[in-house]
N, C-alpha and C positions, 0 to 999 in steps of 0.2 A: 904093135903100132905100125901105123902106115903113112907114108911119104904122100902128098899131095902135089898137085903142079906146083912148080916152083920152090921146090922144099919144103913147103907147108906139111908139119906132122900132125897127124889126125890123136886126139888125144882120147886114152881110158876107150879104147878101140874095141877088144875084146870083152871088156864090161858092158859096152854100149851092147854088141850083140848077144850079149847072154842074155842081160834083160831084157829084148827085146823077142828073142828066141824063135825066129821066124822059119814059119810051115810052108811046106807047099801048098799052092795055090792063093794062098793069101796073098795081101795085098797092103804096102806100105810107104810112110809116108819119111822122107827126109825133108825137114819143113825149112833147112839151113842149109843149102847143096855144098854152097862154099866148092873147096878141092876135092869134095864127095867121097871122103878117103869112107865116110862111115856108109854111103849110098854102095859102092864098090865092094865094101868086105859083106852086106848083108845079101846082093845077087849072087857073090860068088858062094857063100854058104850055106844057101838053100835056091839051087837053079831052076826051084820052079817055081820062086815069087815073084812080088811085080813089085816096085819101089817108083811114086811119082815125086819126082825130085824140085822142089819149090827154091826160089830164090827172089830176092826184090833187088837185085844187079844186073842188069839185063844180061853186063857181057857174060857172067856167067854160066847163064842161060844160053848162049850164043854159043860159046866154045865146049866148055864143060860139058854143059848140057847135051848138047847134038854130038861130041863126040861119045859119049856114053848112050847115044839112043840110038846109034847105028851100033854101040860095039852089043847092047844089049835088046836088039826088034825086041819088040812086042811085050817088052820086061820091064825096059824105062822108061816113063814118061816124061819130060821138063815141063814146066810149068813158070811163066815170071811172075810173080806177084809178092805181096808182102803179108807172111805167115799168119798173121794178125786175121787175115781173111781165110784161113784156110777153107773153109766149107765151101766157099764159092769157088777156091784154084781148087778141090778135089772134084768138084764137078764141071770144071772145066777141060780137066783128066779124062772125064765121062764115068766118073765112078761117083757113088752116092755114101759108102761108108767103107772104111780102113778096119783091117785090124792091128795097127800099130803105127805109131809116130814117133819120130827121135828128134829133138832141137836141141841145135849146141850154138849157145847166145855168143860166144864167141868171138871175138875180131880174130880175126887171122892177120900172118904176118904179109899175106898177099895182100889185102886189103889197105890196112897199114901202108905200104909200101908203094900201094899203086892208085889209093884213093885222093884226089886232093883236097888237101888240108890237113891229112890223117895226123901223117907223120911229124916232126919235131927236129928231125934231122934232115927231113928233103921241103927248099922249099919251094912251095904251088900256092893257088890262089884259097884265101878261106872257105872253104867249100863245105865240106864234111858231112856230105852227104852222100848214105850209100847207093841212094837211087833218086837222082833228080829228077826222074818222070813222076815219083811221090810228092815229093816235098817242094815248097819253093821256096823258104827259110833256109838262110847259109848261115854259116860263124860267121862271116860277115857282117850279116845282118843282124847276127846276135852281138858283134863285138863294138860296132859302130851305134847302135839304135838302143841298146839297152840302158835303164839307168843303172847307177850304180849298186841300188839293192837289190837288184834284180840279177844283175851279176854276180854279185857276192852270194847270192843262196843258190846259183847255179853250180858254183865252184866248189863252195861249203857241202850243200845236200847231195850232190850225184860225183863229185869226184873226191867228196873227202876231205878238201883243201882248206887247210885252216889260216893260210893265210888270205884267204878267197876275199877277205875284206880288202886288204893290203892292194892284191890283183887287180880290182876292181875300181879301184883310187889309181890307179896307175894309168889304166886302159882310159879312164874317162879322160886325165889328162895327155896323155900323148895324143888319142883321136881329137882332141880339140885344135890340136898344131894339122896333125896333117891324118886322114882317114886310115883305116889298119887295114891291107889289103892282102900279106901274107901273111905264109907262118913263121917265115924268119922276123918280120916286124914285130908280132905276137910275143917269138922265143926272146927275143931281145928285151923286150919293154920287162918279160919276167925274171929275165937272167939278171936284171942291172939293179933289182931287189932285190935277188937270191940270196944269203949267206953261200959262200963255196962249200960250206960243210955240212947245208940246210938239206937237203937231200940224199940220200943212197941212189933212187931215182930222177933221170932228168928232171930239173927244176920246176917245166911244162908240161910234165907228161899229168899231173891231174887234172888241172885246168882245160888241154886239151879234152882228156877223157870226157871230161862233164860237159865241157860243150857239143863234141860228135853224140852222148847220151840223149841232151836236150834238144840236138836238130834232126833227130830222127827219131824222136819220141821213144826212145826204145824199151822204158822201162810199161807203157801204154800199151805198145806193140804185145810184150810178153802176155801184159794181163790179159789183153781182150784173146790172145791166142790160147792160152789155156786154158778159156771158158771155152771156147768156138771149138777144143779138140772134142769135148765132151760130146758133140752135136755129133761129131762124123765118123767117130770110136765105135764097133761094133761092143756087145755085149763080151768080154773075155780080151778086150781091146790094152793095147798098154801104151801106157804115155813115157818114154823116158826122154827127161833134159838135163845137159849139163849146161852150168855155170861158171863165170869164173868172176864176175864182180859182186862181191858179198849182197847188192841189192837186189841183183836178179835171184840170187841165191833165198833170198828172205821171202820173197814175191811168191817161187816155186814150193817153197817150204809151207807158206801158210795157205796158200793152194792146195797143193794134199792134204796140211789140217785140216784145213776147213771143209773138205771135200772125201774123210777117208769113213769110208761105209760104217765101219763101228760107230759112228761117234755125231756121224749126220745123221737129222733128220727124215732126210730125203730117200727114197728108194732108189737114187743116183748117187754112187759112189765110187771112191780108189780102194781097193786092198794093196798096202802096199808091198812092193816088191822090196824096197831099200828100209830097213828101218831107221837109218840115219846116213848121212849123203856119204855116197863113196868116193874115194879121191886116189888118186894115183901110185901104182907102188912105185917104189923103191928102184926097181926094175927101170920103167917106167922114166921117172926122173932122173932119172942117170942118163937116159938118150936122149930128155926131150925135158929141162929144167920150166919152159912155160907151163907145166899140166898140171903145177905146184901147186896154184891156186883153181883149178876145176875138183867141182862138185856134180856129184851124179846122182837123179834123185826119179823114181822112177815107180810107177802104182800099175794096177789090174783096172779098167773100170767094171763095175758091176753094174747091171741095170736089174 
C-alpha cells in the first residue's frame, strides 16, 4: 500500500498492478490520477513504460500532475479532462491506443477534505463539484430548486437513504424560510430529524453522498467510460477498476457480463482476469480500514 499527498492511502495497490502487469514499452492509462499512488507504483515497476495520467480536477493536474512529469520526462503524461472522454484525452496525450487502464471511482480523503461542499464536518459553500469548468449544477442548486420527489429519489436511489423521504420534506421547508447555502445549514436541518441512535454513520453522510453522485453525474461518467475504454484498448489490452459504492460496483460487474467474450455475441470482448471482485486483505485493512468496501474487477479485451 502506498501513502498519497496528504495521507491519502492508495488502496488494493499491489492487486491493481498485478492485474495490470505492465511491459516495457507499452503504454498506460491512469484515467483517476487522484494522489497517483497507483500512476507512481506502475513507472516505478516497469521503468520503461509510459503512464498518461487523466483527472477532471484541474488542481490535480497542476501539482500532482507536473510534479510527476518532470520527476518521470518522457514517461508521464497529465492530461485534465473527464474519463468519460477518454479517447479524445488519449489523443490529446498524442497516442491513439493503450495497452491498459486502471480507474479507481473513488473519492479520496483529499478531496473530501479540500472540495467544497464535500465534507460534513468542514463547512463551505454547496458546491460539490469535482470540477466546475465541467459542470454548472451545484447542491445548491440541487437543494434550493428541486422538488420534493425529486430529492427524495436522489437520496433513496444513489445514497441509499431511506429516510430520503423524511430529508426531502425538511429541505423544502427550511429553504422556504431562508435559502440553504452551506453544509452546516444542510447538517443541521438533517441532524434535528436524526434519531441520536439512527446512524453508525454521520447522520448526512448519505444524503451528501447522493448529491456529490447526482452533481457530477458520476454514475453516467463510469458508463459512458467503460464503453469509450473499448475504443482505445489495444487487442491483449486490460481494463481494471475499482469500486467502492456498491452502484459503481453493479455498473462494472454488468459491464464485463455483458461484454465477456465467452458469452457475447460480438467479436469484441473481456476474458476475464477476476472471476469475482477482489477486495482487500486482512493485511491491507489493518493499515488502511477505508479499502473495506473496494471491489477490484478487471478483464483482457479481445478483439
Amino acid at each position: 500500500m502506498m501513502n498519497d499527498t496528504q495521507g491519502h492511502k492508495t488502496v488494493l495497490l499491489e492487486e491493481t498492478v498485478q492485474a495490470l502487469d505492465p511491459k516495457p514499452g507499452e503504454i498506460y492509462v491512469d484515467a483517476t490520477l487522484g494522489g497517483a499512488g497507483h500512476t507512481r507504483a506502475i513507472l516505478l515497476r516497469e521503468p520503461r513504460c509510459k503512464v498518461i495520467g487523466l483527472d477532471w480536477d484541474k488542481s490535480v493536474i497542476d501539482t500532482t500532475g507536473a510534479a510527476l512529469a518532470a520527476e518521470f520526462p518522457e514517461r508521464f503524461f497529465p492530461v485534465y479532462g473527464n474519463f468519460a472522454k477518454i479517447t479524445e484525452l488519449v489523443a490529446r496525450a498524442g497516442f491513439t491506443k493503450v495497452h491498459g487502464i486502471i480507474a479507481d471511482f473513488g473519492t479520496s480523503q483529499i478531496q473530501i477534505r479540500n472540495t467544497p461542499g464535500f465534507s460534513v464536518h468542514v463547512d463551505s459553500y454547496l458546491d460539490m463539484r469535482f470540477s466546475p469548468g465541467m459542470f454548472y449544477r451545484t447542491a445548491y442548486d440541487v437543494v434550493n430548486r428541486f422538488k420534493e420527489d425529486d430529492l427524495a429519489d436522489i437520496f433513496f436511489n444513489l445514497g441509499g437513504e431511506s429516510r430520503g423521504r423524511k430529508i426531502a420534506r425538511a429541505i423544502i421547508q427550511a429553504r422556504s424560510k431562508k435559502k440553504i447555502e452551506t453544509t452546516f445549514q444542510l447538517v443541521k436541518i438533517i441532524e434535528d430529524i436524526t434519531p441520536g441512535s439512527y446512524h453508525k454513520i454521520h447522520p448526512a453522510t448519505k444524503a451528501f453522498q447522493a448529491l456529490r453522485i447526482y452533481v457530477n453525474q458520476e454514475l453516467e461518467n463510469i458508463e459512458s467510460f467503460l464503453q469509450n475504454s473499448m475504443k482505445v484498448l489495444h487487442d491483449g489490452g486490460r481494463l481494471v477498476c475499482i469500486s467502492f459504492h456498491s452502484l459503481e460496483d453493479r455498473i462494472v460487474k454488468h459491464f464485463f457480463r455483458d461484454n465477456d467474450i465467452k458469452k457475447t455475441e460480438s467479436k469484441i470482448g473481456f476474458q476475464m482476469i477476476t472471476k469475482k471482485a477482489c477486495m482487500a486483505s486482512e493485511q491491507e485493512l489493518d493499515q488502511n480500514r477505508s479499502a473495506r468496501s473496494a471491489r477490484l474487477r478487471a478483464g483482457i479485451l479481445r478483439i
